[in-house]
MILUM-589936 format. One record per atom (N, C-alpha, C): atom name; residue number from 0; residue in three letters; x, y, z. Coordinates in nm, 3 decimals, padded with zeros to 5 digits. Layout:
<nodes>
CA, NUM, ALA, X, Y, Z
...
</nodes>
This chain:
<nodes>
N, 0, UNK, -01.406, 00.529, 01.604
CA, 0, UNK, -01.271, 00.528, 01.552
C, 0, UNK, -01.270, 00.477, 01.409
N, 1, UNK, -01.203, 00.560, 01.321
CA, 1, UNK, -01.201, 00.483, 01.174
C, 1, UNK, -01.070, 00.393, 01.168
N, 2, UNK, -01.049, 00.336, 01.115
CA, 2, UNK, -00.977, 00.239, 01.022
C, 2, UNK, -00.831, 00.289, 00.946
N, 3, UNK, -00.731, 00.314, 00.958
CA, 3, UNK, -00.628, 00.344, 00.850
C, 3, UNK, -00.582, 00.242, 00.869
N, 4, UNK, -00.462, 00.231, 00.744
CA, 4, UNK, -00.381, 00.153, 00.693
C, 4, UNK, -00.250, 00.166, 00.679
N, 5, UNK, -00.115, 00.158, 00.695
CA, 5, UNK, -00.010, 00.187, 00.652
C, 5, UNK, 00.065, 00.053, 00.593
N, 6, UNK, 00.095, 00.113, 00.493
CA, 6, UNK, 00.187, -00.051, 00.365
C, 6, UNK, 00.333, -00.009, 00.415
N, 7, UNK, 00.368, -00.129, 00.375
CA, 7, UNK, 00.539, -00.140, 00.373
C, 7, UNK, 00.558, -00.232, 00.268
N, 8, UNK, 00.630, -00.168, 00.134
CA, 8, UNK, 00.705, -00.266, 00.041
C, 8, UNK, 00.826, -00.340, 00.102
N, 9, UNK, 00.817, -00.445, 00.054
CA, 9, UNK, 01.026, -00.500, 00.095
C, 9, UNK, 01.079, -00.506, -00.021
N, 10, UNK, 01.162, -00.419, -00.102
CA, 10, UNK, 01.198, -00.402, -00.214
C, 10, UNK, 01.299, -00.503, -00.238
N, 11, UNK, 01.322, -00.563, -00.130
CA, 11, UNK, 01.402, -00.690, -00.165
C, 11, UNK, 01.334, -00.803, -00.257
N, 12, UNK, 01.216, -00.816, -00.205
CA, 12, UNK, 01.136, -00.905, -00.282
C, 12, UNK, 01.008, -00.844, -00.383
N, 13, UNK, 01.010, -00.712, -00.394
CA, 13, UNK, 00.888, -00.683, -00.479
C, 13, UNK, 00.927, -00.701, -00.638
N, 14, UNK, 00.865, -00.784, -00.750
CA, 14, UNK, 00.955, -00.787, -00.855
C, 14, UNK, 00.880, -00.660, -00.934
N, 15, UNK, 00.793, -00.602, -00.890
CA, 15, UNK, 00.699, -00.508, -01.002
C, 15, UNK, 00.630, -00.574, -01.108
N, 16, UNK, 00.535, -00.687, -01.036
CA, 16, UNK, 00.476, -00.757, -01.133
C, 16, UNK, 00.319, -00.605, -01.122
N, 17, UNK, 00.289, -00.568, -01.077
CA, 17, UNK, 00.174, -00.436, -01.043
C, 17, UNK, 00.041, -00.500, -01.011
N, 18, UNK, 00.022, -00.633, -00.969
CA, 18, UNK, -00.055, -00.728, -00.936
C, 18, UNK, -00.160, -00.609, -00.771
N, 19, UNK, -00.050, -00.576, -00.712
CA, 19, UNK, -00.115, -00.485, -00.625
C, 19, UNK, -00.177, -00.384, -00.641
N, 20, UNK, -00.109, -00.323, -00.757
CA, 20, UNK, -00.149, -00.191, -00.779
C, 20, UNK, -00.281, -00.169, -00.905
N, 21, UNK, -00.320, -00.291, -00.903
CA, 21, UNK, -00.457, -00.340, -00.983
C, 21, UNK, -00.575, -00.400, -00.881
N, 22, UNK, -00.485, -00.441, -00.781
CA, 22, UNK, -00.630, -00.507, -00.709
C, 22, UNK, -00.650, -00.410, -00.572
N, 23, UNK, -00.580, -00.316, -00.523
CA, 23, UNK, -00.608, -00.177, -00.494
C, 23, UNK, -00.732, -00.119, -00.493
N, 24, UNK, -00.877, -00.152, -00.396
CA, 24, UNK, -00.967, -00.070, -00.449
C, 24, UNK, -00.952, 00.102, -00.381
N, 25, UNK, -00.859, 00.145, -00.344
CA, 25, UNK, -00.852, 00.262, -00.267
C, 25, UNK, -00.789, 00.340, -00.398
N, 26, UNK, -00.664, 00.246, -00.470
CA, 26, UNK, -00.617, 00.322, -00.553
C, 26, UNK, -00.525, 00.367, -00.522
N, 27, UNK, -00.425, 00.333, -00.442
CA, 27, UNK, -00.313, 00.420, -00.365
C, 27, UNK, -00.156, 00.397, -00.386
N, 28, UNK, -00.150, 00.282, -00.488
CA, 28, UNK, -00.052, 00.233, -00.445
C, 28, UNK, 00.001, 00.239, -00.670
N, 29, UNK, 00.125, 00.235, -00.663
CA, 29, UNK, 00.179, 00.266, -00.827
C, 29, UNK, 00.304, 00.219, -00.843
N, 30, UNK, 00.360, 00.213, -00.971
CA, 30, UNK, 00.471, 00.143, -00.957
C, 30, UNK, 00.554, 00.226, -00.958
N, 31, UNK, 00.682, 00.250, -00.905
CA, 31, UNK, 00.783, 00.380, -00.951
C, 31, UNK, 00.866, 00.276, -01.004
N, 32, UNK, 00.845, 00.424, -01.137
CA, 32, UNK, 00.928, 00.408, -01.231
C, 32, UNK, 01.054, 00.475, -01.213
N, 33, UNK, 01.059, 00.556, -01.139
CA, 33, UNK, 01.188, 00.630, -01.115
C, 33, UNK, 01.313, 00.540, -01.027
N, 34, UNK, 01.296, 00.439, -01.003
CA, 34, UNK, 01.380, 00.380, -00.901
C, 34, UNK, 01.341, 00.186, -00.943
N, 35, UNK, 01.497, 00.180, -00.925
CA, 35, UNK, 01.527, 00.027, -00.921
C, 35, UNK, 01.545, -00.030, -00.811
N, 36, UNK, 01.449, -00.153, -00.787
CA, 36, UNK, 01.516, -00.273, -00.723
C, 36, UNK, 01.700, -00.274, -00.709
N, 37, UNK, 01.708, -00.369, -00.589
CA, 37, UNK, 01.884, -00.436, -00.634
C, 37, UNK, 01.874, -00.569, -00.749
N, 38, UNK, 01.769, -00.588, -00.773
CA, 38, UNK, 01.736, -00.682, -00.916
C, 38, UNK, 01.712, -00.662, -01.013
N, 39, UNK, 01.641, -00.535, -00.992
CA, 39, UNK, 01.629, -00.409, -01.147
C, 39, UNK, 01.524, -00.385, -01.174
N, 40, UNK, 01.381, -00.463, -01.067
CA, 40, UNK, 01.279, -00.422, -01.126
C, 40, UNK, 01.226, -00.243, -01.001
N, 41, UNK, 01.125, -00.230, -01.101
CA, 41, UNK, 01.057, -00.099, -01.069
C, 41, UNK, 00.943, -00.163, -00.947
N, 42, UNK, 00.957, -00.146, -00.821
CA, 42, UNK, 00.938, -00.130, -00.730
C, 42, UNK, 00.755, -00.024, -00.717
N, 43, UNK, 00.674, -00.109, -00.608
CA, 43, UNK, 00.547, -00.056, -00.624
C, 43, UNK, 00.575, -00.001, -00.482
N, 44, UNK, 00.505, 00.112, -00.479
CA, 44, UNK, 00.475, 00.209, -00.377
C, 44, UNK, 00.373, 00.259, -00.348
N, 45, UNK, 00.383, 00.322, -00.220
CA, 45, UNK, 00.224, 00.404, -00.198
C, 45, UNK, 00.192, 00.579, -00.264
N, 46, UNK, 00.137, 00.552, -00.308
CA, 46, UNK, 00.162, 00.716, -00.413
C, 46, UNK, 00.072, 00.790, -00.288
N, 47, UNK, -00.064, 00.763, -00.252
CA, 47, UNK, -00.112, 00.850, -00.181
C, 47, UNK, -00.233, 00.849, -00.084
N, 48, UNK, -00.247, 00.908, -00.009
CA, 48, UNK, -00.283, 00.879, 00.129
C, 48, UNK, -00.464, 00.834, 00.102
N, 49, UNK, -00.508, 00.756, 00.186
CA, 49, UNK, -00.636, 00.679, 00.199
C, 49, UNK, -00.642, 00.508, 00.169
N, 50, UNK, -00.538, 00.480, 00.191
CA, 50, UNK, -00.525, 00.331, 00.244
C, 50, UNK, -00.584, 00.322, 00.387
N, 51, UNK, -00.712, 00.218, 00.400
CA, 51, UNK, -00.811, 00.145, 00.458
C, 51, UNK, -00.766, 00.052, 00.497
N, 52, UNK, -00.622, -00.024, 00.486
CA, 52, UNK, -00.560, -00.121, 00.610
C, 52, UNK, -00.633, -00.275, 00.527
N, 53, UNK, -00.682, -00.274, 00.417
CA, 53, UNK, -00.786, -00.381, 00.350
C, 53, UNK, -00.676, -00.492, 00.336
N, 54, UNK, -00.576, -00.490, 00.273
CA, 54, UNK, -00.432, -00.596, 00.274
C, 54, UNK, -00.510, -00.673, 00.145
N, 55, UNK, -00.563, -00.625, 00.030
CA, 55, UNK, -00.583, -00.695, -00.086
C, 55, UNK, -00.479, -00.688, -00.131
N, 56, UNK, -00.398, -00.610, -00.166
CA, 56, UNK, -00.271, -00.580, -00.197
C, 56, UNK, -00.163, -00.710, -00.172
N, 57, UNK, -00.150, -00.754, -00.032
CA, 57, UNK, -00.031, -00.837, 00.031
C, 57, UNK, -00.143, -00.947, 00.001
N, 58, UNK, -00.265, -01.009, -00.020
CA, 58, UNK, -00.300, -01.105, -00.019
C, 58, UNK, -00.231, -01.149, -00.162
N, 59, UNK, -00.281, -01.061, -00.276
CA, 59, UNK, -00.262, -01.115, -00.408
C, 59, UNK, -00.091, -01.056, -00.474
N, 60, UNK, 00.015, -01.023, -00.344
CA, 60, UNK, 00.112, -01.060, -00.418
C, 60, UNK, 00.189, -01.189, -00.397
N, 61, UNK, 00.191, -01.188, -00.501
CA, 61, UNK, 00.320, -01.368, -00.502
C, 61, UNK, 00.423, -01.354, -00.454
N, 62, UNK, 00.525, -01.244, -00.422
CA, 62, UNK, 00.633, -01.249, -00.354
C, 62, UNK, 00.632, -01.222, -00.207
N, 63, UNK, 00.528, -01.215, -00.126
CA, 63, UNK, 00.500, -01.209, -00.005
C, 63, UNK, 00.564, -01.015, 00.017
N, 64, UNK, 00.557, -00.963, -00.053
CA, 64, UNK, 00.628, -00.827, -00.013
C, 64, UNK, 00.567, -00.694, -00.034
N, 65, UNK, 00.449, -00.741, 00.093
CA, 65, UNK, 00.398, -00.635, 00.108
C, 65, UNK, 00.314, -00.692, 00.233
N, 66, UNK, 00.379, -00.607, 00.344
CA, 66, UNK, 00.310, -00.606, 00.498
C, 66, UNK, 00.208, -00.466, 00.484
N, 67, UNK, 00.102, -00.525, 00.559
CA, 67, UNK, -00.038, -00.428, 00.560
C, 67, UNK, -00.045, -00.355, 00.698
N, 68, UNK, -00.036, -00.267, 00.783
CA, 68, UNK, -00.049, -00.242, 00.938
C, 68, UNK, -00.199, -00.191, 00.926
N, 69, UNK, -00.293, -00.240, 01.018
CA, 69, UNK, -00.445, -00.187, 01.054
C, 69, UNK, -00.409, -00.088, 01.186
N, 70, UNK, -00.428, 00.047, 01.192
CA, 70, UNK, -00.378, 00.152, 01.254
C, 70, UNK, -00.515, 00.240, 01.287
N, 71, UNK, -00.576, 00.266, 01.428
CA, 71, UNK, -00.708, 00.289, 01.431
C, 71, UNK, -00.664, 00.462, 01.461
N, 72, UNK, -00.772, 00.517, 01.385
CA, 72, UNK, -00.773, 00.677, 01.333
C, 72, UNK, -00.893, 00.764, 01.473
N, 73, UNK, -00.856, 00.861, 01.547
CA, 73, UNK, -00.928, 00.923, 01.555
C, 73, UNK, -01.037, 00.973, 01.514
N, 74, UNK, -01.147, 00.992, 01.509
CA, 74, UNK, -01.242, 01.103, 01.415
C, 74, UNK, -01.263, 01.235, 01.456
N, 75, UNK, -01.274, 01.270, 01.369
CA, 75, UNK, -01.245, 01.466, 01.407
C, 75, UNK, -01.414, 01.480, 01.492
N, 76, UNK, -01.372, 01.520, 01.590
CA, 76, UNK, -01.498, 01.583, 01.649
C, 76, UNK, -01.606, 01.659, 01.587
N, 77, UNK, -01.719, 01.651, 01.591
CA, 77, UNK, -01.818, 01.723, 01.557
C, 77, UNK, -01.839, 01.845, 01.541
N, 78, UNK, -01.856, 01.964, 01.459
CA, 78, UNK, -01.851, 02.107, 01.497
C, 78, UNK, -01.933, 02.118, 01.607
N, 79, UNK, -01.905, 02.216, 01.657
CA, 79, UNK, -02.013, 02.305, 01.761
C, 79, UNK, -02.128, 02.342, 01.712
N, 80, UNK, -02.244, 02.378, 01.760
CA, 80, UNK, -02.327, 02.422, 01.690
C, 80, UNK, -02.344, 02.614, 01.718
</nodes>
């Protein structure tokens, strides 16, 4: 079984310092710029799929706002021969 990951921002508390989206070694995660906080900052998100469930992300943010879920993956069966 492999390993996935699914994030959850709480945009209540994310200020968009991008502290996550630097210590990210998957790379998955960005700040949108297209959308405000109810405080006004630009809010970090998951841009795209291959989050590994690692929670470097929620360790090194300071506002506690970012929950990590470890979610165990099927593996695709082997071809036939």
């Amino acid at each position: 079984m492999a390993v996935g990951g699914r994030v959850v921002i709480s945009e209540i508390f994310c200020k968009g310092c991008e502290l996550c989206v630097s210590a990210c070694p998957q790379q998955v995660l960005e700040i949108a710029t297209d959308r405000l906080t109810p405080k006004g900052f630009h809010p970090a998100r998951l841009k795209a799929e291959g989050c590994t469930g690692c929670a470097i992300c929620a360790l090194v943010c300071p506002d506690a706002a970012i929950t990590v879920y470890r979610e165990l993956q099927p593996r695709p069966a082997p071809a036939a021969a």
